[in-house]
C-alpha positions as a Python dict, from the first residue, in 0.01 Angstrom:
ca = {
    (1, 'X'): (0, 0, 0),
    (2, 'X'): (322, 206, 96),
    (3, 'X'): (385, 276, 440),
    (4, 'X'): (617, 557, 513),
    (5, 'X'): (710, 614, 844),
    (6, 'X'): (667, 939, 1064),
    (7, 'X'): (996, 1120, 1173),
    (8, 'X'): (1028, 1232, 1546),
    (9, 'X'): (933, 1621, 1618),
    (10, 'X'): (1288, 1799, 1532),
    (11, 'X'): (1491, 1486, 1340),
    (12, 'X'): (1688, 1533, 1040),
    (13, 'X'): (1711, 1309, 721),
    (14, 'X'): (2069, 1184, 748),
    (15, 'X'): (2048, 1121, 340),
    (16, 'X'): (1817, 1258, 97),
    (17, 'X'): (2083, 1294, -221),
    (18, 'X'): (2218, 1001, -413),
    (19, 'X'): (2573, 990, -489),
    (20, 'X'): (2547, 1051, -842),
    (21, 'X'): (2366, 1432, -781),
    (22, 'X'): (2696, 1464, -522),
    (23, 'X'): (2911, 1431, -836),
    (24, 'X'): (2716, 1737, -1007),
    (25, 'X'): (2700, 1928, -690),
    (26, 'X'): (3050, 1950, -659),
    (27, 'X'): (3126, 1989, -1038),
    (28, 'X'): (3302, 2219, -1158),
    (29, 'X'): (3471, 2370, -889),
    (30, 'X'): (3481, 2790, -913),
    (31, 'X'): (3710, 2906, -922),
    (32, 'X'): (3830, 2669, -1166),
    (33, 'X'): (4162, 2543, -1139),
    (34, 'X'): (4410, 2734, -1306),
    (35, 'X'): (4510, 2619, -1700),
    (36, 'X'): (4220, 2325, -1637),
    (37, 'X'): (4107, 2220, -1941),
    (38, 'X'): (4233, 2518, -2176),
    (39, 'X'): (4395, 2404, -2503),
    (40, 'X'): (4607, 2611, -2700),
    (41, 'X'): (4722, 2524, -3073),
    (42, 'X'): (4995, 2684, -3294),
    (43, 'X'): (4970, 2648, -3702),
    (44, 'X'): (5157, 2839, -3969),
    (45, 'X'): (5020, 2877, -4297),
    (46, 'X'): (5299, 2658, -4435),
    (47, 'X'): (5587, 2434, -4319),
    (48, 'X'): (5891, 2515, -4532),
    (49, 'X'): (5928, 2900, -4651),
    (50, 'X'): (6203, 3048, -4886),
    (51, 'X'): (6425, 3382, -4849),
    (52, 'X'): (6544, 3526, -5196),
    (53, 'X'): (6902, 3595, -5126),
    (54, 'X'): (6977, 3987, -5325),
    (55, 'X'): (7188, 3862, -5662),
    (56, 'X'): (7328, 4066, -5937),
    (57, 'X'): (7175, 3958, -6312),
    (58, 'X'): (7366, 4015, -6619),
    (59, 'X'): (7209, 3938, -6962),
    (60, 'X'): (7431, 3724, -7168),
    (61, 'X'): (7569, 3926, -7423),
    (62, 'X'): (7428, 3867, -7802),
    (63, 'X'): (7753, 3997, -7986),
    (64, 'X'): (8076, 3881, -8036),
    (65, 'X'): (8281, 4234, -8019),
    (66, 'X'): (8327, 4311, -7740),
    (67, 'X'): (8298, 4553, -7481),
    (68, 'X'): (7941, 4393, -7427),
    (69, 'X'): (7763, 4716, -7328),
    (70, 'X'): (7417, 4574, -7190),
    (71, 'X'): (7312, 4629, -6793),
    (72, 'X'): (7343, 4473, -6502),
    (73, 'X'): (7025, 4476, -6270),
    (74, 'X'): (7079, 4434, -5886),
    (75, 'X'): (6771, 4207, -5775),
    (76, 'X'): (6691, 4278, -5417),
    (77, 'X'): (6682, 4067, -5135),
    (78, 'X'): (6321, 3932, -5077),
    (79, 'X'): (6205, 3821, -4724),
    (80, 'X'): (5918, 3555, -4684),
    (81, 'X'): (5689, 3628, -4434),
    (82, 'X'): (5583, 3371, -4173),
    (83, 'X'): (5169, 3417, -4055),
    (84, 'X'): (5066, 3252, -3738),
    (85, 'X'): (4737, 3143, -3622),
    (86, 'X'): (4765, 3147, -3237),
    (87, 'X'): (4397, 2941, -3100),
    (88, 'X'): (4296, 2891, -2748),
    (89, 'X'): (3992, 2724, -2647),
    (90, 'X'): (3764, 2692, -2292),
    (91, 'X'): (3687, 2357, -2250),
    (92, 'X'): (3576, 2380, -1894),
    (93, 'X'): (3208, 2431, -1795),
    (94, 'X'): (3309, 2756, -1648),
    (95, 'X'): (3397, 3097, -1793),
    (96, 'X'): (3735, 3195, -1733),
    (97, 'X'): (3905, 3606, -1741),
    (98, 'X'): (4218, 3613, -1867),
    (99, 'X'): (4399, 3959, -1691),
    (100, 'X'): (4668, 4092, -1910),
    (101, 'X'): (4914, 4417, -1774),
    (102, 'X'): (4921, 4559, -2124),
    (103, 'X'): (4737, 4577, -2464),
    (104, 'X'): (4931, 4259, -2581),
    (105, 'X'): (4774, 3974, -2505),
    (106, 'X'): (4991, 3724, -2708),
    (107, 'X'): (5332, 3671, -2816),
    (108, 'X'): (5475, 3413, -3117),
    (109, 'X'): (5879, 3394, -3116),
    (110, 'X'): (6128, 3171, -3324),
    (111, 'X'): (6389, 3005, -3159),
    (112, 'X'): (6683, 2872, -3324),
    (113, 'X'): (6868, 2532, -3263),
    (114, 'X'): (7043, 2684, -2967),
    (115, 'X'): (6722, 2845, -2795),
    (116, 'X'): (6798, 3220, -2887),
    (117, 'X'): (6478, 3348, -2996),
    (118, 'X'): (6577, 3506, -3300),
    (119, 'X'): (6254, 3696, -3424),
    (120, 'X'): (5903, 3806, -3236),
    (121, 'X'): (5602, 3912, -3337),
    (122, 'X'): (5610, 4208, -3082),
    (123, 'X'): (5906, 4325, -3234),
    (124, 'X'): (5720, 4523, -3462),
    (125, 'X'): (5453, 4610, -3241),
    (126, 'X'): (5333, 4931, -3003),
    (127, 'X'): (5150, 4825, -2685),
    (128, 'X'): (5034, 5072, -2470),
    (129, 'X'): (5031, 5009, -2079),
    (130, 'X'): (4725, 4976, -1869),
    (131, 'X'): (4561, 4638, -1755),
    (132, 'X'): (4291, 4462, -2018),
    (133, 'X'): (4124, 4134, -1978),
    (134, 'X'): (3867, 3907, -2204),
    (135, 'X'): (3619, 3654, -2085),
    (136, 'X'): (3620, 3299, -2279),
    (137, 'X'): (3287, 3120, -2228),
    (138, 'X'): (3269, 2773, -2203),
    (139, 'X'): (3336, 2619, -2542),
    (140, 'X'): (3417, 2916, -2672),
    (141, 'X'): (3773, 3021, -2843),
    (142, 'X'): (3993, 3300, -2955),
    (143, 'X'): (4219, 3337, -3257),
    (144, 'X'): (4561, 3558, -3316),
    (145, 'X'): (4693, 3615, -3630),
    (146, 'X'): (5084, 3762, -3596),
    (147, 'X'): (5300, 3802, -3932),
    (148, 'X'): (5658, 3751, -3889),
    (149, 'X'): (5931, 3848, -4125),
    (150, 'X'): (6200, 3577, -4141),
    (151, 'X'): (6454, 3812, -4044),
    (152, 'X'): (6639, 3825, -3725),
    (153, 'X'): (6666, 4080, -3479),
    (154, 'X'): (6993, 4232, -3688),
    (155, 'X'): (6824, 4221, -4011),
    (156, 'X'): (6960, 3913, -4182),
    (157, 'X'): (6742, 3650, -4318),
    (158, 'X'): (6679, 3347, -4156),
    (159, 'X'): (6800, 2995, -4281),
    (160, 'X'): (6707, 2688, -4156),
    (161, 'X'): (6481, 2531, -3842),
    (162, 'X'): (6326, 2699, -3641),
    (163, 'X'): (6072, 2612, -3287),
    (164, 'X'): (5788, 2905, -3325),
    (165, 'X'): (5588, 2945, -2999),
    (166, 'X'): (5299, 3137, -2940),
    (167, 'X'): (5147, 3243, -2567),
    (168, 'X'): (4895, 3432, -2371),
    (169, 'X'): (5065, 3700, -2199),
    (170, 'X'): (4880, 3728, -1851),
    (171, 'X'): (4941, 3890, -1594),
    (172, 'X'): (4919, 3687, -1263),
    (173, 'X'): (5022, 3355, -1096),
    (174, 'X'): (4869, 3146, -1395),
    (175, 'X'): (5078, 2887, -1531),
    (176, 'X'): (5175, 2989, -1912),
    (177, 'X'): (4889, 2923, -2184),
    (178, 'X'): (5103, 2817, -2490),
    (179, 'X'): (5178, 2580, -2800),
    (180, 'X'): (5441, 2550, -3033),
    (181, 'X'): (5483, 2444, -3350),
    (182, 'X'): (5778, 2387, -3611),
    (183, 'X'): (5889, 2537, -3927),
    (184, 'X'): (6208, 2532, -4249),
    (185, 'X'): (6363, 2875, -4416),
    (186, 'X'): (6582, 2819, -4675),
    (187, 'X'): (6762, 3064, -4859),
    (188, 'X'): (6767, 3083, -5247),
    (189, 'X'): (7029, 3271, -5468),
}
């Protein structure tokens, strides 16, 4: 037989929760902290990519009078083309906004050996003012693709290695959402 015993008119249970349900009471915390548990990555479709230098191509001449009268060509300069996959994921219990002052939401830049950034994805981009946001649920993740020509800002190709870094651009005191990643242009003649 269990006997429980009567409470006074008016007292209060000092503890009806174990500690373990404290634990999920107070987890998570909303708002959430800012940047907890977000995880950004930065791949490129390939590691080493190769600019074709512009070269003039003569055919060997055939005859042995000369003048040799066959053509020249003038083979253009070809640029590779660098593609980005830009991935950030919600790993908190919690759905966070993400507030950005413009229609770009991300940016992916080069930087050189020095730290000049050298080339941008938003270089060849329009973005029109006027605030947008996005809601990531929990678990959930969201992929940019950005393309960038392995030029630099004056037009010449790039050569050699380069730090590419890719970012949310939010507006707001939120510490910056990014990743980088590495990658080799070398030119051929």
């Amino acid at each position: 037989m269990i006997v429980l015993s009567r409470l006074p008119l008016g007292a209060v249970p000092v503890s009806l929760c174990r500690a373990d349900s404290l634990a999920q009471v107070n987890e998570p915390s909303y708002p959430p902290p800012v940047g907890a548990r977000m995880v950004a990555t930065l791949e490129a479709d390939q590691n080493v990519y190769t600019n074709q230098a512009g070269t003039v191509w003569c055919p060997p001449c055939v005859t042995n009078s000369p003048p040799c009268m066959l053509p020249c060509y003038l083979l253009g300069k070809t640029t590779a083309v660098a593609r980005f996959s830009f991935q950030v994921s919600n790993q908190y219990p919690v759905a966070r906004i993400f507030e950005f002052p413009s229609t770009q939401q991300f940016g992916i830049e080069l930087i050189d050996q020095v730290g000049d950034v050298v080339a941008a994805w938003s270089d060849s981009q329009v973005f029109t003012q006027g605030q947008t946001s996005f809601t990531l649920e929990p678990g959930q993740a969201v992929t940019f693709i950005g393309d960038i020509p392995l030029n630099d800002r004056n037009g010449q190709q790039l050569n050699g290695t380069y730090q590419a870094r890719g970012f949310m651009t939010t507006s707001g005191p939120q510490p910056p959402l990014e990743a980088t990643s590495q990658i080799a242009v070398a030119i051929s003649e």
